[in-house]
N, CA, C, O and CB atoms as a CASP TS submission, in Angstrom:
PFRMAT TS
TARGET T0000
AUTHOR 0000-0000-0000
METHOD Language model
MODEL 1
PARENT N/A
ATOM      1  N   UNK     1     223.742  25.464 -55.095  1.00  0.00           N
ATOM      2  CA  UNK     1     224.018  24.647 -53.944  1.00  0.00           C
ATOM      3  C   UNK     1     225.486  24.222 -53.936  1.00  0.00           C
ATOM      4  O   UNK     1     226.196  23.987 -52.959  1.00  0.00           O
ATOM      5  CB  UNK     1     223.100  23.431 -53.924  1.00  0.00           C
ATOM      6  N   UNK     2     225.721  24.185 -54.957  1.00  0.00           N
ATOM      7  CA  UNK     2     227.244  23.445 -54.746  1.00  0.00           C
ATOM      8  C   UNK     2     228.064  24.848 -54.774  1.00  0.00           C
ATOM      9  O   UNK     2     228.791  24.875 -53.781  1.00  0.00           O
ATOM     10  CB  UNK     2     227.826  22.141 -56.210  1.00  0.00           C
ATOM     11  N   UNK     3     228.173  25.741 -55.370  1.00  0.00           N
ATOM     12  CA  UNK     3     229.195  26.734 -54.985  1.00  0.00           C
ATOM     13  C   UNK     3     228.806  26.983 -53.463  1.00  0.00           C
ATOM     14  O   UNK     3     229.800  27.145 -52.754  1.00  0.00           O
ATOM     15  CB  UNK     3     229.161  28.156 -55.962  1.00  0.00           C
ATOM     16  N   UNK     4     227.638  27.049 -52.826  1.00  0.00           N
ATOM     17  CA  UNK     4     227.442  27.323 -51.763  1.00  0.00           C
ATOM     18  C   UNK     4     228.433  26.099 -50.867  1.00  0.00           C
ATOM     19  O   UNK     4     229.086  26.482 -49.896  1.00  0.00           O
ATOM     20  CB  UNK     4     225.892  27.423 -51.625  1.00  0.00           C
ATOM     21  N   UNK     5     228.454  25.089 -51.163  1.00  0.00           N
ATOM     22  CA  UNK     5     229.168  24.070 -50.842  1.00  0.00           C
ATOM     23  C   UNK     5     230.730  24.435 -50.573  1.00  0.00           C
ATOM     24  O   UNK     5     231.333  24.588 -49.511  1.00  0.00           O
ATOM     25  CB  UNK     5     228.956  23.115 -51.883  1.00  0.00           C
ATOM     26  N   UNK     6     231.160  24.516 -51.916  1.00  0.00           N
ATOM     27  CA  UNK     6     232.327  25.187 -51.701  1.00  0.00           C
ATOM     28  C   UNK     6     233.368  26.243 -51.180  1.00  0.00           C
ATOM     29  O   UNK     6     234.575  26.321 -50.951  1.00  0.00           O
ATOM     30  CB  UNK     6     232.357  25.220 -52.171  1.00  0.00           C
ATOM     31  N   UNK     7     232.402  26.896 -51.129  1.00  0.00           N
ATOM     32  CA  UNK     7     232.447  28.414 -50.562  1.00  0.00           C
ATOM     33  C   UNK     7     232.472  27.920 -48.801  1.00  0.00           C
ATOM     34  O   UNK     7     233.337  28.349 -48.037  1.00  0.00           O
ATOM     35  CB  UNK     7     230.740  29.581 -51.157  1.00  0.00           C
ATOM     36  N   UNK     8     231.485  27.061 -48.406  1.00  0.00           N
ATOM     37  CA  UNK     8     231.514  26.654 -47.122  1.00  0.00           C
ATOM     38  C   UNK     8     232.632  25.916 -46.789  1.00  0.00           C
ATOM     39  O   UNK     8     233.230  26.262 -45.770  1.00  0.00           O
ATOM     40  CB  UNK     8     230.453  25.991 -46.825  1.00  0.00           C
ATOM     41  N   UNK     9     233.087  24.888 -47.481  1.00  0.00           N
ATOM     42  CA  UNK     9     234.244  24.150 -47.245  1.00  0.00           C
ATOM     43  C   UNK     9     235.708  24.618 -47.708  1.00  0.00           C
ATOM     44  O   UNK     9     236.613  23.792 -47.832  1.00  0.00           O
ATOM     45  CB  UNK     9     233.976  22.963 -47.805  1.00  0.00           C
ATOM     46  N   UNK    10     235.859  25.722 -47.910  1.00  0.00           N
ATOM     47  CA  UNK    10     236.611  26.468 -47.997  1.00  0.00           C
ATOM     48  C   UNK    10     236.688  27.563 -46.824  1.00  0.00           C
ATOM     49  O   UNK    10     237.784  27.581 -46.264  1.00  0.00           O
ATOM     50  CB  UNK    10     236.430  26.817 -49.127  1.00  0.00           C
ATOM     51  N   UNK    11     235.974  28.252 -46.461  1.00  0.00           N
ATOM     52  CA  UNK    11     235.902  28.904 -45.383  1.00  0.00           C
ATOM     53  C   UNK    11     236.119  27.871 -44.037  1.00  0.00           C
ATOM     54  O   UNK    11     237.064  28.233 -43.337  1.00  0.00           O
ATOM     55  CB  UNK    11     234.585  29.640 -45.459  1.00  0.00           C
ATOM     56  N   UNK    12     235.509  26.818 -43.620  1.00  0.00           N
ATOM     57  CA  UNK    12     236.379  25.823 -42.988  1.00  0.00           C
ATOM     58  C   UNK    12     237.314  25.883 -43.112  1.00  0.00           C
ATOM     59  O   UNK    12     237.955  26.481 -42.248  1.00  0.00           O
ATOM     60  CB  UNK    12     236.319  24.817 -43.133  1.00  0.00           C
ATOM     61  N   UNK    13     238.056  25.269 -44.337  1.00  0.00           N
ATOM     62  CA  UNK    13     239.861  25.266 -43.732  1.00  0.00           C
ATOM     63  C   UNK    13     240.079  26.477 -43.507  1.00  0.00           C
ATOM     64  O   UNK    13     240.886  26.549 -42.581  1.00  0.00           O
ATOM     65  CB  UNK    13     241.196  24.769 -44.784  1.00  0.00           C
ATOM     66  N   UNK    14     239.745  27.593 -43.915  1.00  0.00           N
ATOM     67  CA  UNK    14     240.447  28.801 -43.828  1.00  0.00           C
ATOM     68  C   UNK    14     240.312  28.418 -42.041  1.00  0.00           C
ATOM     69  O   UNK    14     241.362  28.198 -41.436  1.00  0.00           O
ATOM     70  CB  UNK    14     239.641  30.432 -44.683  1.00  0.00           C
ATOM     71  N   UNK    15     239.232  28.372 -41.435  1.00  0.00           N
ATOM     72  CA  UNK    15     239.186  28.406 -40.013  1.00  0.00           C
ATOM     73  C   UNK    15     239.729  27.716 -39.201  1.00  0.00           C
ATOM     74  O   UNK    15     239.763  27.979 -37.999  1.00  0.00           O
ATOM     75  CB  UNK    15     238.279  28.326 -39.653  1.00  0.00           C
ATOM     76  N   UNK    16     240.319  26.565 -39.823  1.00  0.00           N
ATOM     77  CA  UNK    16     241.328  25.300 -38.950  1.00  0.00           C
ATOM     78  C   UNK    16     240.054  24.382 -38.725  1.00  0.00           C
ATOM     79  O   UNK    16     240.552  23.421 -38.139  1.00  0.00           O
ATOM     80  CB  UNK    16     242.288  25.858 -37.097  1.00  0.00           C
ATOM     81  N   UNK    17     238.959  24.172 -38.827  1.00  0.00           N
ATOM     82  CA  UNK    17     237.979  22.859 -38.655  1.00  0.00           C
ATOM     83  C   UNK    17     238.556  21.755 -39.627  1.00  0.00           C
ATOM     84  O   UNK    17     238.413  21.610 -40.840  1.00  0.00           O
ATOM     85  CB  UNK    17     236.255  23.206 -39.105  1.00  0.00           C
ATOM     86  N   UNK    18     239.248  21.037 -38.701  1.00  0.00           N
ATOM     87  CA  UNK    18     239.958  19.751 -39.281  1.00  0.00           C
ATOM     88  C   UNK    18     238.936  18.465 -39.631  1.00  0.00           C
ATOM     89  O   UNK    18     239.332  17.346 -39.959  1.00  0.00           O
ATOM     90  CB  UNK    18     241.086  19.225 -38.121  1.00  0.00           C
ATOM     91  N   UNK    19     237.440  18.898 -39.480  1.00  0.00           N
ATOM     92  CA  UNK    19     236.507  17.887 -39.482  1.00  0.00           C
ATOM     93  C   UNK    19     235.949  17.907 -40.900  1.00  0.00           C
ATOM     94  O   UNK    19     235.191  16.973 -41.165  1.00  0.00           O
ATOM     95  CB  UNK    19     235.443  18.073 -38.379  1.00  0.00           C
ATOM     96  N   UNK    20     236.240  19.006 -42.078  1.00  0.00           N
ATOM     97  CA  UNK    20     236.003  19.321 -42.938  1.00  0.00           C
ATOM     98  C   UNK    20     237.043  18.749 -44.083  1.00  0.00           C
ATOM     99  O   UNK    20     236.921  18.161 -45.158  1.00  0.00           O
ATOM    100  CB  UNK    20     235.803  20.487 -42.696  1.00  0.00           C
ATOM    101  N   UNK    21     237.848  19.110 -43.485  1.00  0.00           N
ATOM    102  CA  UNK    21     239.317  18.238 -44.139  1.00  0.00           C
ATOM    103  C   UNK    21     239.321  16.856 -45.121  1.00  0.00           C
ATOM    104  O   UNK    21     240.161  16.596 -45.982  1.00  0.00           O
ATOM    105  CB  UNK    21     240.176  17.650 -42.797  1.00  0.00           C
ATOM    106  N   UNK    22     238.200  16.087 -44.764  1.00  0.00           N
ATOM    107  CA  UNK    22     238.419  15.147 -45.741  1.00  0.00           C
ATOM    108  C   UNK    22     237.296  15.663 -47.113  1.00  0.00           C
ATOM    109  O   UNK    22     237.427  15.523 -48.329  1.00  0.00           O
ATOM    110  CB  UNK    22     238.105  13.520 -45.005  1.00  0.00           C
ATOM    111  N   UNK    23     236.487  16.129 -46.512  1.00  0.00           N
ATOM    112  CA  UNK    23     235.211  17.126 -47.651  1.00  0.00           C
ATOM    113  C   UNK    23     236.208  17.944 -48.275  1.00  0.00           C
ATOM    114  O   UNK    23     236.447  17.448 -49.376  1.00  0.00           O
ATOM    115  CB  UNK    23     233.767  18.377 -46.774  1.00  0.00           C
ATOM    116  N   UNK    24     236.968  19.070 -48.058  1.00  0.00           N
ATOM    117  CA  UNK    24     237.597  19.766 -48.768  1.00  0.00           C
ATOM    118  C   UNK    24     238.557  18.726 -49.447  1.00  0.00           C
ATOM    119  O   UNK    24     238.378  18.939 -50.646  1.00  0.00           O
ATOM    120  CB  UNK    24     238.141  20.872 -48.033  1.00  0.00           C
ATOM    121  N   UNK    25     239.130  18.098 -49.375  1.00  0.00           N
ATOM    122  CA  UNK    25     240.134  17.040 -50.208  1.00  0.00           C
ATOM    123  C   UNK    25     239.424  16.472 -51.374  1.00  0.00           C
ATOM    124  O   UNK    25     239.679  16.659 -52.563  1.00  0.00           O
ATOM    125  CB  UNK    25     240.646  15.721 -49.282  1.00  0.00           C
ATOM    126  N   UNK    26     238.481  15.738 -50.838  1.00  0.00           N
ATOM    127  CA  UNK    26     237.523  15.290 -52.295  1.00  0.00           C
ATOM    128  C   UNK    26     237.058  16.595 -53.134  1.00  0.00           C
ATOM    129  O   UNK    26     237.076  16.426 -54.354  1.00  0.00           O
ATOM    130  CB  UNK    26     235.903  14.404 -51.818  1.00  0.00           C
ATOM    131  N   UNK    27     236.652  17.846 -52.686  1.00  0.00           N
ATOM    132  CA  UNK    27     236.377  18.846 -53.949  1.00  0.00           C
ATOM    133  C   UNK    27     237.486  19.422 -54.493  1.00  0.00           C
ATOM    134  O   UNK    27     237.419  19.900 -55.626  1.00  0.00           O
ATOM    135  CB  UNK    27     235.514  20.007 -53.634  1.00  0.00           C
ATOM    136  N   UNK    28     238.283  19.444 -53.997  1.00  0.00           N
ATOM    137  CA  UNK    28     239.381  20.028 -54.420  1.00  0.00           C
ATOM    138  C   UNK    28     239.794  18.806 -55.652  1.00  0.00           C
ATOM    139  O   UNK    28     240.285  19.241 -56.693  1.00  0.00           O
ATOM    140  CB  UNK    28     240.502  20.334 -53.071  1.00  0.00           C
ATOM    141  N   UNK    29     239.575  17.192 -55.506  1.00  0.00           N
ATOM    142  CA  UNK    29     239.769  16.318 -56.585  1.00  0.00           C
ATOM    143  C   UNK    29     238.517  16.698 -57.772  1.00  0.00           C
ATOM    144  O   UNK    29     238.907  16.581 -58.934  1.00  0.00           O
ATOM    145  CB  UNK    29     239.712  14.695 -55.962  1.00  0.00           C
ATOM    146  N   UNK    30     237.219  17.091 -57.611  1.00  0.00           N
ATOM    147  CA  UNK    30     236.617  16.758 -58.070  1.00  0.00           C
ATOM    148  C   UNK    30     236.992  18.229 -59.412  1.00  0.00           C
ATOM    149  O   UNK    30     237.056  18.198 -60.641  1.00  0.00           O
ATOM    150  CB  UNK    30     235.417  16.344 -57.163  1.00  0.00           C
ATOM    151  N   UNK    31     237.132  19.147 -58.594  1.00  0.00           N
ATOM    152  CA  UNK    31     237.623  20.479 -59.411  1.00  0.00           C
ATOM    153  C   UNK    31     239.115  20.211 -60.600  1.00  0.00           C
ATOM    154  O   UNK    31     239.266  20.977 -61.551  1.00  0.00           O
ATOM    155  CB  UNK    31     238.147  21.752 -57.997  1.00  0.00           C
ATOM    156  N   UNK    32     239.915  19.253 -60.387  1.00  0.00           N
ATOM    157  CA  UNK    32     240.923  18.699 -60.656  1.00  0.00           C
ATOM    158  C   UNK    32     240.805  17.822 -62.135  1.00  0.00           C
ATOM    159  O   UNK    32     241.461  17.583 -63.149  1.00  0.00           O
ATOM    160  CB  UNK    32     241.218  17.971 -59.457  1.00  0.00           C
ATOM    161  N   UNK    33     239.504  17.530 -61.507  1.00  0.00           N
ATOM    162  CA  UNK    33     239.102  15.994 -63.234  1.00  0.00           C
ATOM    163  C   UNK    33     237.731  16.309 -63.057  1.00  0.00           C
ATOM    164  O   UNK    33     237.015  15.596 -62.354  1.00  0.00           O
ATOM    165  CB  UNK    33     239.457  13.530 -63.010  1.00  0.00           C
ATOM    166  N   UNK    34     237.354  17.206 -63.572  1.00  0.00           N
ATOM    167  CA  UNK    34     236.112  18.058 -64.336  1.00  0.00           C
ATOM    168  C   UNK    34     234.697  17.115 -64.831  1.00  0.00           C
ATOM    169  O   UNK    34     233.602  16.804 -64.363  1.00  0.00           O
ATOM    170  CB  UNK    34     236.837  18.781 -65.887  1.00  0.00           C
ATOM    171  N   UNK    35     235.526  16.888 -66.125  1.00  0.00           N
ATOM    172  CA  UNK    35     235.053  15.600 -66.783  1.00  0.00           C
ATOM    173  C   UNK    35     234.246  14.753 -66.206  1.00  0.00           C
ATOM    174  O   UNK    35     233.075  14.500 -66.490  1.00  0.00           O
ATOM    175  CB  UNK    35     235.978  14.857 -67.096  1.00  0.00           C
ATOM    176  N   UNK    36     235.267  14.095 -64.952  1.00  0.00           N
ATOM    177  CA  UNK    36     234.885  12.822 -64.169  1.00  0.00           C
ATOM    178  C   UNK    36     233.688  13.169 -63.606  1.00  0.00           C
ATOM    179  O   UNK    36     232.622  12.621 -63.887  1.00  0.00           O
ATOM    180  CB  UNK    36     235.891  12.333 -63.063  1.00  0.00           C
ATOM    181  N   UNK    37     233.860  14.271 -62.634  1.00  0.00           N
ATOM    182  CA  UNK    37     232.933  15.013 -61.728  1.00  0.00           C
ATOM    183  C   UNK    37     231.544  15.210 -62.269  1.00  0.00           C
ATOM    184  O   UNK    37     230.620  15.567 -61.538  1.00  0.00           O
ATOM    185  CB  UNK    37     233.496  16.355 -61.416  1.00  0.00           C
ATOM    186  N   UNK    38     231.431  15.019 -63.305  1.00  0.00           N
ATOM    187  CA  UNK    38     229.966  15.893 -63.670  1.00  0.00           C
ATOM    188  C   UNK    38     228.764  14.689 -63.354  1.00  0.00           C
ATOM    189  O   UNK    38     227.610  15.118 -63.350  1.00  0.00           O
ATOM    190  CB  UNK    38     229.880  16.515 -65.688  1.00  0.00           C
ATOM    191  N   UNK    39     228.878  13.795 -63.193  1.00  0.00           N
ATOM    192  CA  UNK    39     227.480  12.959 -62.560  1.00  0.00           C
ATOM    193  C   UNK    39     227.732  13.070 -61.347  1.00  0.00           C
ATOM    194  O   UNK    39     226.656  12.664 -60.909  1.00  0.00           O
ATOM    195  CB  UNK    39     227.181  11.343 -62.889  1.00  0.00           C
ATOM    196  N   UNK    40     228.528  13.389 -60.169  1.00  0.00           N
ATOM    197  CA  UNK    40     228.384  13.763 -59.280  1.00  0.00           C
ATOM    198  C   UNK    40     227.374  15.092 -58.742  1.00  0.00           C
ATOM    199  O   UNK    40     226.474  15.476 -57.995  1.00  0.00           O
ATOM    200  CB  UNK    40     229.421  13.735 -59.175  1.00  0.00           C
ATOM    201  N   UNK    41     228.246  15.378 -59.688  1.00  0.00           N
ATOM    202  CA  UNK    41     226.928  16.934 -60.022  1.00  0.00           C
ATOM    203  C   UNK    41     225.878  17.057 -60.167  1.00  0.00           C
ATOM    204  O   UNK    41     225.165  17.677 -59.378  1.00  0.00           O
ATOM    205  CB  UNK    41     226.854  17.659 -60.991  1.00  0.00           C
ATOM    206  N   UNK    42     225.477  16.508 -61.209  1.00  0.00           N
ATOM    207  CA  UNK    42     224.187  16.118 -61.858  1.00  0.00           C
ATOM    208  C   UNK    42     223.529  15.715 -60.262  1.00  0.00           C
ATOM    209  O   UNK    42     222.573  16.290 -59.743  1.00  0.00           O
ATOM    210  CB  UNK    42     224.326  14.666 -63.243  1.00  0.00           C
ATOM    211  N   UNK    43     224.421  14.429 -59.586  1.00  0.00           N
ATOM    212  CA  UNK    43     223.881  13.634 -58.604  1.00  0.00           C
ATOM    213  C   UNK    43     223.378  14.645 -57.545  1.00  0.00           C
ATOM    214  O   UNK    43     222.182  14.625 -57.254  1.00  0.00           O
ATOM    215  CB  UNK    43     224.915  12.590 -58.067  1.00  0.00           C
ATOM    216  N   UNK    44     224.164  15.475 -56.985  1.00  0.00           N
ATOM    217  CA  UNK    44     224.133  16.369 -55.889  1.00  0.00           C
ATOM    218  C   UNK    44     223.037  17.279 -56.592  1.00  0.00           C
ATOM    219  O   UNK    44     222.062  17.481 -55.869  1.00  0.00           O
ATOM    220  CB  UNK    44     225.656  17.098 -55.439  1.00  0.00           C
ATOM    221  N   UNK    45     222.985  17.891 -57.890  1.00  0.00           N
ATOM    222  CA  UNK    45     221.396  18.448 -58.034  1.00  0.00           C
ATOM    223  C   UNK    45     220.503  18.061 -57.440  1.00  0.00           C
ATOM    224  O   UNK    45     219.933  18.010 -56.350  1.00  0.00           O
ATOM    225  CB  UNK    45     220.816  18.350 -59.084  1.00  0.00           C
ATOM    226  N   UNK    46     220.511  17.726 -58.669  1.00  0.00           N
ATOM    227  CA  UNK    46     219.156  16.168 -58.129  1.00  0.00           C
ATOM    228  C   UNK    46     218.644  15.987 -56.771  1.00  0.00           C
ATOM    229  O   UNK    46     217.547  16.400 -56.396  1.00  0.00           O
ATOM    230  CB  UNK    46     219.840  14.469 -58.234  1.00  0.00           C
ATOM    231  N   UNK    47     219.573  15.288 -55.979  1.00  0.00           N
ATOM    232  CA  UNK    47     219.006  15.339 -54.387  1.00  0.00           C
ATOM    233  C   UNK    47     218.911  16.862 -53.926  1.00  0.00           C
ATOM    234  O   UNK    47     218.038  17.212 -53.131  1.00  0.00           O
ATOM    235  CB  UNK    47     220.135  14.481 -53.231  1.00  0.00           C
ATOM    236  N   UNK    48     219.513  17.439 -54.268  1.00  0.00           N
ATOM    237  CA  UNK    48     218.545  19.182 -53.723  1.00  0.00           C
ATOM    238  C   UNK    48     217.580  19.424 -54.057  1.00  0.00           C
ATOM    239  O   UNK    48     216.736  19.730 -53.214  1.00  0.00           O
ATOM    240  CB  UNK    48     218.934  20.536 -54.077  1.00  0.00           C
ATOM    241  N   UNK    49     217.147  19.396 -55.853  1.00  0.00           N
ATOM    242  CA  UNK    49     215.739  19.586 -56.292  1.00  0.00           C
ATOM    243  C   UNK    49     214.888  18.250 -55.870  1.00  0.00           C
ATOM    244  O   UNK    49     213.911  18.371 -56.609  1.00  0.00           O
ATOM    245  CB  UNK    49     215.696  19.851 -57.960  1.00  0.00           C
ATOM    246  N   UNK    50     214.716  17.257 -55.249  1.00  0.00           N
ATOM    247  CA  UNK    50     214.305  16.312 -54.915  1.00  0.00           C
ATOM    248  C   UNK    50     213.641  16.541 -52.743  1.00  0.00           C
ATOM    249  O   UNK    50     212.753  15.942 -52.137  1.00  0.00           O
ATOM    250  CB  UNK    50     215.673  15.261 -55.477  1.00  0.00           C
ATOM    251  N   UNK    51     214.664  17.704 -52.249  1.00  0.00           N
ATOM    252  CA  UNK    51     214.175  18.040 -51.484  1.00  0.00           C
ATOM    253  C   UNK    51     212.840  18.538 -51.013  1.00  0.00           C
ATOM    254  O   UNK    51     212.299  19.499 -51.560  1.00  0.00           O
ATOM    255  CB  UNK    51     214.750  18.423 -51.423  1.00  0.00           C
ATOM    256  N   UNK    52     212.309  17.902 -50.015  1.00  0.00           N
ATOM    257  CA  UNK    52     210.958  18.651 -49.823  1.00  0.00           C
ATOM    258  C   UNK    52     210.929  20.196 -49.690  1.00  0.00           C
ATOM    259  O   UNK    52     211.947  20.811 -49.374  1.00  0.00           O
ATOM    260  CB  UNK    52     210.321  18.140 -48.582  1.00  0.00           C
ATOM    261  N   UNK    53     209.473  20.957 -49.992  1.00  0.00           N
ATOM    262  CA  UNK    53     209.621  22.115 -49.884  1.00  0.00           C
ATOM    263  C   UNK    53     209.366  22.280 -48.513  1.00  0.00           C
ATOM    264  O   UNK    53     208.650  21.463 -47.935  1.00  0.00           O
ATOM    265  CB  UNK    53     208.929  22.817 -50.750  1.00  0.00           C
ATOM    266  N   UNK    54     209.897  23.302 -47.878  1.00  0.00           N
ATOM    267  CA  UNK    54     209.608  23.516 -46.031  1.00  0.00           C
ATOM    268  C   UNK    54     208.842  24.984 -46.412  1.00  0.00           C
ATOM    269  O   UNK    54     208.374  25.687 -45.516  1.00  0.00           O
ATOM    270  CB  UNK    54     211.486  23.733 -44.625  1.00  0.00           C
TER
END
């Protein structure tokens, strides 16, 4: 999910969607201080595997 993430918010800027712009800024920090990032991670799991199944 999260490379999928990235991969998406990256292809945004590539496209000029300036609405993405503040999303791409924060991953681009989070890729930056590794370390820091990883309960974010953990966090963003989590609420995916926590998703209902459709």
């Amino acid at each position: 999910m999260i490379n999928a993430q990235d991969q998406h918010l990256k292809q945004a800027e590539k496209d000029g969607d300036v609405a993405h712009q503040p999303a791409r800024g924060e991953m681009k920090k989070r890729w930056r201080h590794p370390k820091k990032s990883l309960g974010w991670y953990r966090d963003m799991r989590q609420a995916f595997a926590d998703l209902p199944e459709e």
